[in-house]
C-alpha positions as CSV (number, residue, x, y, z in Angstrom):
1,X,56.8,108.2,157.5
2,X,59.2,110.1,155.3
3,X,57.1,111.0,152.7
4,X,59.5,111.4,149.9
5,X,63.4,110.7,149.3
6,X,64.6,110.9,146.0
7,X,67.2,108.0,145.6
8,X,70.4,108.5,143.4
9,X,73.0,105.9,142.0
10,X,74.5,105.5,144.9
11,X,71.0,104.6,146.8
12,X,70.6,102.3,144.0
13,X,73.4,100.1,144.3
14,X,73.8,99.9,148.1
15,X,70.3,98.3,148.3
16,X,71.2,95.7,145.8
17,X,74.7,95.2,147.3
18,X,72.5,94.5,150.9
19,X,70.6,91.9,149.8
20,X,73.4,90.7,147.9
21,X,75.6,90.3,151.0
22,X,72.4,89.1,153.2
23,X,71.8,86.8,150.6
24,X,68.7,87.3,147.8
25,X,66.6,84.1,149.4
26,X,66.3,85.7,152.8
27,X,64.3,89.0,151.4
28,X,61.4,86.7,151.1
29,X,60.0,87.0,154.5
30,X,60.4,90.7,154.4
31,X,58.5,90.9,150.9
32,X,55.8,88.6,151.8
33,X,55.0,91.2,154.9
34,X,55.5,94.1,152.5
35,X,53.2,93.0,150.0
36,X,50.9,91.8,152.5
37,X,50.7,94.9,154.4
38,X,50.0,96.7,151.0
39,X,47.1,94.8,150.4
40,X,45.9,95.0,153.3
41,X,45.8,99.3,153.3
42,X,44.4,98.9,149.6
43,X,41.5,96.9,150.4
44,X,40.7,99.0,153.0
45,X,39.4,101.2,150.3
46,X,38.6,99.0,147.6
47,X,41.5,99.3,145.6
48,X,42.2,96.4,142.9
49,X,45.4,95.5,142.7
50,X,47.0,93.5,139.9
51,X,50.6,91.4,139.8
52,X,53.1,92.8,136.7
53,X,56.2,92.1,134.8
54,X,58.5,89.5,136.6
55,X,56.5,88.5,139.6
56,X,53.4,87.5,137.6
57,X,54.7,84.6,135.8
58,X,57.0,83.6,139.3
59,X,53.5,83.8,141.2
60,X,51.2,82.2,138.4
61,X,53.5,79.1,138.0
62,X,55.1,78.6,140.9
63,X,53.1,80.5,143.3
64,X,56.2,82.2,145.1
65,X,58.5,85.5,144.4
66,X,61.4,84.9,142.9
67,X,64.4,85.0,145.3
68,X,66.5,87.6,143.6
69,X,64.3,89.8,142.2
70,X,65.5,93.6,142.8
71,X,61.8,95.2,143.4
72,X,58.1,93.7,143.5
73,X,56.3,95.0,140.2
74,X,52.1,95.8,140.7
75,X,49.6,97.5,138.8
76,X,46.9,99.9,139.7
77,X,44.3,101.1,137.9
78,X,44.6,105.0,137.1
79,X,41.1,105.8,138.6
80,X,42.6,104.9,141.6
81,X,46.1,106.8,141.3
82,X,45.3,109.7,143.5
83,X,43.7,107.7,146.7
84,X,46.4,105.2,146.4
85,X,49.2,107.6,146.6
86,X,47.3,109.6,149.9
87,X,46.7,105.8,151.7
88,X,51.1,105.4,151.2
89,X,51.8,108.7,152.2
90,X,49.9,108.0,155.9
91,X,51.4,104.4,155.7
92,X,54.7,102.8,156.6
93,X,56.0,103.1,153.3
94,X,58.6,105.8,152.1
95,X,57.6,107.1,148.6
96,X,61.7,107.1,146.7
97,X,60.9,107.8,143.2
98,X,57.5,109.4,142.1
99,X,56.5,109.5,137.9
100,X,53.5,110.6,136.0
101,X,52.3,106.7,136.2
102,X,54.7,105.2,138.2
103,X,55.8,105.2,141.8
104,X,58.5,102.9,143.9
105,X,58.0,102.7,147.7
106,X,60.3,100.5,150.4
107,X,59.8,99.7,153.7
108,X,62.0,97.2,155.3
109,X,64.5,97.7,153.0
110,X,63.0,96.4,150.3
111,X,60.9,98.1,147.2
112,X,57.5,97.7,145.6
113,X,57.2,99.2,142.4
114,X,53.6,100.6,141.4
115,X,52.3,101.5,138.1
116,X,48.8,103.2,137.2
117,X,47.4,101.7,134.4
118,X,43.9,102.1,132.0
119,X,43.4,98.4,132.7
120,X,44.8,95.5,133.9
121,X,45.4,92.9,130.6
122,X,48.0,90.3,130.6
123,X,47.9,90.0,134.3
124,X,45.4,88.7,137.2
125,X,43.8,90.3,140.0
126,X,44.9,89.1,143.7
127,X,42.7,89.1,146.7
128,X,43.6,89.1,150.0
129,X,42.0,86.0,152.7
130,X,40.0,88.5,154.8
131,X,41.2,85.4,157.9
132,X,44.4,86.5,157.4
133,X,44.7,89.9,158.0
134,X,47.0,91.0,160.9
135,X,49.0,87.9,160.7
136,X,52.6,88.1,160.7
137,X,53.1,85.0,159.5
138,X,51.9,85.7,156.2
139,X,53.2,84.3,152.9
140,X,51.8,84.2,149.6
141,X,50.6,80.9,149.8
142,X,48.0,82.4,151.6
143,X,46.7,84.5,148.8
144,X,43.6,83.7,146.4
145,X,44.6,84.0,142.7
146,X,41.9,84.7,140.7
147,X,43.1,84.7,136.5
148,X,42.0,88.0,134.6
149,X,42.5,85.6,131.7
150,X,42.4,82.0,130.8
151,X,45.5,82.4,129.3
152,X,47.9,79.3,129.1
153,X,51.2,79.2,131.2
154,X,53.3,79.1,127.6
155,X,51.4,82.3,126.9
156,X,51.8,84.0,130.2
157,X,55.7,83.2,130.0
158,X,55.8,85.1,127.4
159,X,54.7,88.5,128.7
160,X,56.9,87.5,131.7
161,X,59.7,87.3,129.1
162,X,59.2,90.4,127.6
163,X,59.1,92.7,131.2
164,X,62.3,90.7,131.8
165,X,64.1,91.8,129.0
166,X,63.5,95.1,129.9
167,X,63.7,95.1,133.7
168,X,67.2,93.3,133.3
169,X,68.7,96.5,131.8
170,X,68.4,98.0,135.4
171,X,69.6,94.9,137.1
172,X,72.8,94.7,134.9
173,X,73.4,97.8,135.5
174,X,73.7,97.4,138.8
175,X,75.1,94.2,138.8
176,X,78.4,95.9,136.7
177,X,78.5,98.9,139.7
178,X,79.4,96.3,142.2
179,X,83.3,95.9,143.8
180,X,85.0,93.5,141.6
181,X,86.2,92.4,144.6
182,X,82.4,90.3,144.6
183,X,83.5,88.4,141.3
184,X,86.3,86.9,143.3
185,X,85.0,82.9,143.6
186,X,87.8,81.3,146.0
187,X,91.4,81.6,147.1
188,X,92.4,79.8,144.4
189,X,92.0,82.1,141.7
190,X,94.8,84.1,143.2
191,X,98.5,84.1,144.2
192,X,99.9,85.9,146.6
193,X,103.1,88.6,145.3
194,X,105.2,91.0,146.5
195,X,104.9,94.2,144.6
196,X,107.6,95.6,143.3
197,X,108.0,99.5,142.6
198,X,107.2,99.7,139.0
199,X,104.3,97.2,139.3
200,X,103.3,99.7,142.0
201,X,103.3,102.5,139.8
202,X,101.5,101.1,137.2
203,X,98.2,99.8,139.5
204,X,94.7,101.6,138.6
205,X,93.4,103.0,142.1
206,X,89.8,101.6,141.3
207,X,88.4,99.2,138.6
208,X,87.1,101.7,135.8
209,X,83.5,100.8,136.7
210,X,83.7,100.1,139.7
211,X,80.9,101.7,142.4
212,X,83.6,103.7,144.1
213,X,83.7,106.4,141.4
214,X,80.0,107.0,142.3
215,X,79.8,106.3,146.5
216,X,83.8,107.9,146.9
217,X,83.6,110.6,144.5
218,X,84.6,113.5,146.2
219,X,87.6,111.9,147.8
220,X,88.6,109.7,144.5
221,X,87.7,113.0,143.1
222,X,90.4,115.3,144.7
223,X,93.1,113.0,144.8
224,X,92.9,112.2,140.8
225,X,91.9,115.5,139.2
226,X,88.3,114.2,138.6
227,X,89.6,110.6,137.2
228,X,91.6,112.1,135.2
229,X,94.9,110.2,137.1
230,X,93.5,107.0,137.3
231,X,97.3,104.9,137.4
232,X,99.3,105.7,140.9
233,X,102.1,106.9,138.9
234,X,100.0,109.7,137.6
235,X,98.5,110.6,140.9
236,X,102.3,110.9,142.2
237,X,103.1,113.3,139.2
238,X,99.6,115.4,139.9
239,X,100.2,115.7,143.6
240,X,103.0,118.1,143.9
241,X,103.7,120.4,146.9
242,X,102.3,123.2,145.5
243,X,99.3,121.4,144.2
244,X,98.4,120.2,147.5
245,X,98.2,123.2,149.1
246,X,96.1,124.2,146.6
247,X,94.0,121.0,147.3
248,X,93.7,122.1,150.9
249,X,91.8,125.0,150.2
250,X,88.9,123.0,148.4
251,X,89.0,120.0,151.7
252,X,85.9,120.0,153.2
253,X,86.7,117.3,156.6
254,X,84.0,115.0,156.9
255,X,81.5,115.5,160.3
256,X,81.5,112.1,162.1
257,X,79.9,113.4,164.8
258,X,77.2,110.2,164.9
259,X,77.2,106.8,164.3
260,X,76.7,105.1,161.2
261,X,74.7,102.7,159.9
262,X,76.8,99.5,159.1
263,X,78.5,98.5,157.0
264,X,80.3,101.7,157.1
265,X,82.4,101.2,153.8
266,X,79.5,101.0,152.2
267,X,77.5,104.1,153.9
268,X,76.6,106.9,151.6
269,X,76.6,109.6,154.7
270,X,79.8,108.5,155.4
271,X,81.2,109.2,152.2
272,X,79.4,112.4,151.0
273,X,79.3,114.7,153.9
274,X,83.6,115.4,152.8
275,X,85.9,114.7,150.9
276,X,89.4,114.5,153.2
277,X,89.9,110.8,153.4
278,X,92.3,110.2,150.6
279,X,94.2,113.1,150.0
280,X,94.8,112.8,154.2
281,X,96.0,109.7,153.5
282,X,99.1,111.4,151.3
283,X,99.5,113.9,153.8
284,X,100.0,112.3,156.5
285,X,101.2,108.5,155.2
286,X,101.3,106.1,157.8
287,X,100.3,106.6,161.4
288,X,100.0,104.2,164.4
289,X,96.8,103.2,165.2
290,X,94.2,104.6,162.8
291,X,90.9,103.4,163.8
292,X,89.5,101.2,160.9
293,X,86.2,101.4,159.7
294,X,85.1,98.5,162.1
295,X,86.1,100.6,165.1
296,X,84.8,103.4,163.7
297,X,81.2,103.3,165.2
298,X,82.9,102.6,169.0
299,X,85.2,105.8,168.6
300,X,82.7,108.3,167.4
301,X,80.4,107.1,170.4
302,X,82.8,107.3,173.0
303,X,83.2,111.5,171.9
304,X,84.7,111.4,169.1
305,X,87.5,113.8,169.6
306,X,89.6,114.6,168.1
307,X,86.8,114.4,164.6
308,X,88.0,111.1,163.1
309,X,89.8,111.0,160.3
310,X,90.0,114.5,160.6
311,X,93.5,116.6,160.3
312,X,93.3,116.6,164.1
313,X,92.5,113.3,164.4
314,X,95.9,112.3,162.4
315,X,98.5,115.0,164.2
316,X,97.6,113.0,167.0
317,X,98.9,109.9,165.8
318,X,102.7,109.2,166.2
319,X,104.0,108.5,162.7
320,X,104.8,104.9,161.7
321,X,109.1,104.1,161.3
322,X,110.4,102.0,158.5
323,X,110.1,99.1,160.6
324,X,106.6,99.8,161.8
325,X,105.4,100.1,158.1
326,X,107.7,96.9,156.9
327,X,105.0,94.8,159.5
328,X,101.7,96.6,158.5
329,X,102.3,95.5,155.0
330,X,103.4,92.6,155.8
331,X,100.9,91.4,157.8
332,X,98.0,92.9,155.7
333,X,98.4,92.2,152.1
334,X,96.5,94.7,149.4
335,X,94.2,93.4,146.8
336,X,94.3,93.8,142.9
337,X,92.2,92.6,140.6
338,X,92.8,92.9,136.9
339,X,95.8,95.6,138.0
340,X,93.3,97.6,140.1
341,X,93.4,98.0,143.7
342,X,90.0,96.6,145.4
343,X,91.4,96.2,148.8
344,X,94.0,98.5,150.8
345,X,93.5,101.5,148.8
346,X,94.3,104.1,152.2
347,X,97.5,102.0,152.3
348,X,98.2,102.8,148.5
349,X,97.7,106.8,149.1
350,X,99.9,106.3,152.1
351,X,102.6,105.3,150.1
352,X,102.1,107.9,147.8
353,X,102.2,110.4,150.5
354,X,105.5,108.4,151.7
355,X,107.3,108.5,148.2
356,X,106.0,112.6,147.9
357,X,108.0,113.1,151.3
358,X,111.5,111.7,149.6
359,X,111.4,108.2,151.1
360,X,112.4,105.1,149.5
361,X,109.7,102.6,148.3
362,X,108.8,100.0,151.1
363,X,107.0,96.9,148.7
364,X,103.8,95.6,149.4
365,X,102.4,92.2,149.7
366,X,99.4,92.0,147.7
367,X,96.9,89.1,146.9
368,X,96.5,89.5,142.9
369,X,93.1,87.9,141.7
């Protein structure tokens, strides 16, 4: 196993933004195995473990997990710190975040959270059923609960209330990274526009707190001074000639030499390893048949040459006429939501790069939310 891989922001949200997309209720399976197979390499060495914050009261009183719970909380008692953390570095867990008296693990994409404690009030001890061990089809029904206390449900839900309170301040705060574009409930909370040129100008590339100013950085980055241009029309004024060749002396062209892991809009490697994407969008505007990200995978496995999205990659590309672009935007409407683009933004820097090169304004169809 990996034995330890510090997770950042950007980690952070893409996990929660999985199971979001896969749908909360289906992690289940994957947890019950998780937890199952952590028990199992405890026991092995007679190591108590003891259920904490949100998933003792779920367990207790309903006797499942909770379907959208970001993590799996347990306790361990301190004496035990140093041969628990030797048993998960030989096991199938990766060790992501390490503390004085806390450490998070994941394997199959999901994370158990582990904290070392003097004791283990205010929770109860869990067993595993020694007939069970090695079965795949595990679940916690199968578990023995044994209470620590004879406390009363009212009393337990309590506690359970006040780990919530404080766990929720990390699941807002990944709840308010995630692409507006997920608030969107149906079709018909929006209307379909054509954007005219000052509307254009006045659009905010990304939603101010949206995730893309964390996973994009170094491509939002170059192309808006650091966030300081967030509007198009002040991107247009920062971007002069002379300011992008400037910028081409800081472009580092992103290596896509292998595949990604899918989705690949939403693939941190993809993202950080340059920061050419954007301002190559104003440079070279619109081209014939850029490979999206869905074909992305299929070109870099078939050679990848010329680099994709590289500057080689787009001199290779015949340039798109008036007419060509009229039917690309046509046919492929941009999104905004709250005046912020959340779909279509290569097409927006495009333009940009369009307008920079003396051309007339060719309007958009968008779909406003």
């Amino acid at each position: 196993m990996k034995y330890f891989s510090k997770w950042d922001e950007i980690d952070k949200f893409l996990y929660y933004d999985y199971w979001h997309l896969k749908g909360h209720h289906s992690s289940i399976p994957y947890r019950n195995k998780n937890i199952y197979y952590l028990f199992s390499i405890l026991s092995k060495q007679e190591i108590n473990i003891s259920c904490w914050e949100s998933t003792t009261y779920e367990i207790i009183n309903k006797q499942m997990l909770k379907d959208n719970n970001y993590l799996d909380s347990f306790k361990i008692k301190k004496k035990d710190k140093f041969k628990t953390i030797n048993l998960l570095k030989t096991s199938e867990f990766e060790i992501i975040d390490y503390q004085k008296d806390q450490i998070i693990v994941i394997r199959e994409n999901r994370i158990i959270k582990i904290k070392f404690v003097s004791n283990f009030r205010f929770s109860f001890l869990i067993k595993t059923v020694e007939n069970n061990l090695g079965s795949f089809s595990f679940n916690l029904h199968e578990l023995k609960y044994q209470q620590f206390l004879t406390l009363t449900n009212m009393f337990y839900k309590k506690i359970y209330l006040f780990f919530k309170r404080r766990y929720l301040k990390l699941h807002k705060k990944f709840i308010r990274y995630q692409f507006n574009q997920r608030a969107k409930i149906s079709g018909n909370n929006s209307k379909d526009i054509i954007l005219n040129y000052e509307a254009f100008l006045n659009l905010n590339i990304e939603p101010k707190h949206s995730i893309n100013w964390i996973l994009r950085k170094r491509h939002l980055n170059l192309v808006t001074n650091n966030k300081k241009n967030v509007k198009v029309k002040q991107i247009i004024s920062y971007l002069t000639k002379s300011k992008i060749e400037n910028l081409l002396n800081d472009v580092v062209e992103s290596n896509n030499k292998f595949i990604f892991e899918e989705p690949i809009s939403h693939n941190k490697s993809f993202w950080t390893s340059g920061n050419n994407y954007f301002l190559y969008n104003v440079i070279f505007s619109f081209r014939k048949n850029v490979v999206g990200y869905q074909e992305a995978n299929t070109y870099i496995a078939n050679n990848n040459v010329p680099n994709l999205y590289s500057s080689d990659y787009y001199n290779s590309l015949k340039r798109m006429n008036i007419e060509d672009i009229k039917s690309l935007l046509d046919k492929n409407p941009i999104e905004i939501t709250n005046n912020s683009v959340t779909s279509g933004k290569h097409r927006i820097f495009a333009m940009i790069g369009w307008l920079l090169n003396g051309n007339d304004y060719i309007p958009f169809k968008a779909r406003v939310y």
